[in-house]
C-alpha positions, -999 to 999 in steps of 0.1 A, spaced: 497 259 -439 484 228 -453 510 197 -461 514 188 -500 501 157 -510 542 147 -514 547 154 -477 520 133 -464 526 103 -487 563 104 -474 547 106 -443 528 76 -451 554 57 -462 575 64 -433 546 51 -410 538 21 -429 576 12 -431 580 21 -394 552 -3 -387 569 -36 -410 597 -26 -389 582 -35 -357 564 -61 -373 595 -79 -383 614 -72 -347 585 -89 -331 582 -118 -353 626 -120 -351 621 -120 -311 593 -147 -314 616 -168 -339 643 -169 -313 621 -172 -284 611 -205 -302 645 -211 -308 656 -213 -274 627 -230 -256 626 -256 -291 633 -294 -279 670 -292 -279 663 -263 -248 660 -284 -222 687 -312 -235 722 -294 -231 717 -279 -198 749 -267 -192 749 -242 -226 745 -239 -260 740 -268 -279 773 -285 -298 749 -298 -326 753 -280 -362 724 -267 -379 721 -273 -419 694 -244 -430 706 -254 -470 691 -289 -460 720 -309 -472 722 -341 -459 751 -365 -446 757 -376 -481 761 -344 -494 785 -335 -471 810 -365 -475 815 -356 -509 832 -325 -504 
């Protein structure tokens, strides 16, 4: 019996989705690899660093006028 051409483009899609899947673990894992050997790594020794990280990229200013 011969699959439908629905079957194998499900199929299709669930390989290609599988695959950006483990794409996107590998490039998380990297990320945080990065993270943790970045310049602050070696700097607090004793554990995590105590320093705040501002992803929005506001700055000090910003900040005082809440």
């Amino acid at each position: 019996m011969t699959d439908r051409p629905k079957d194998q483009q499900k199929q299709r899609r669930a390989q290609r989705l599988s695959a950006a899947l483990r794409d996107n673990l590998k490039r998380r894992k990297a990320q945080a690899r990065g993270r943790d050997a970045g310049p602050g790594a070696g700097h607090a020794p004793d554990g995590p660093s105590t320093e705040t990280h501002d992803s929005a990229g506001f700055g000090d200013e910003k900040r005082n006028n809440e």
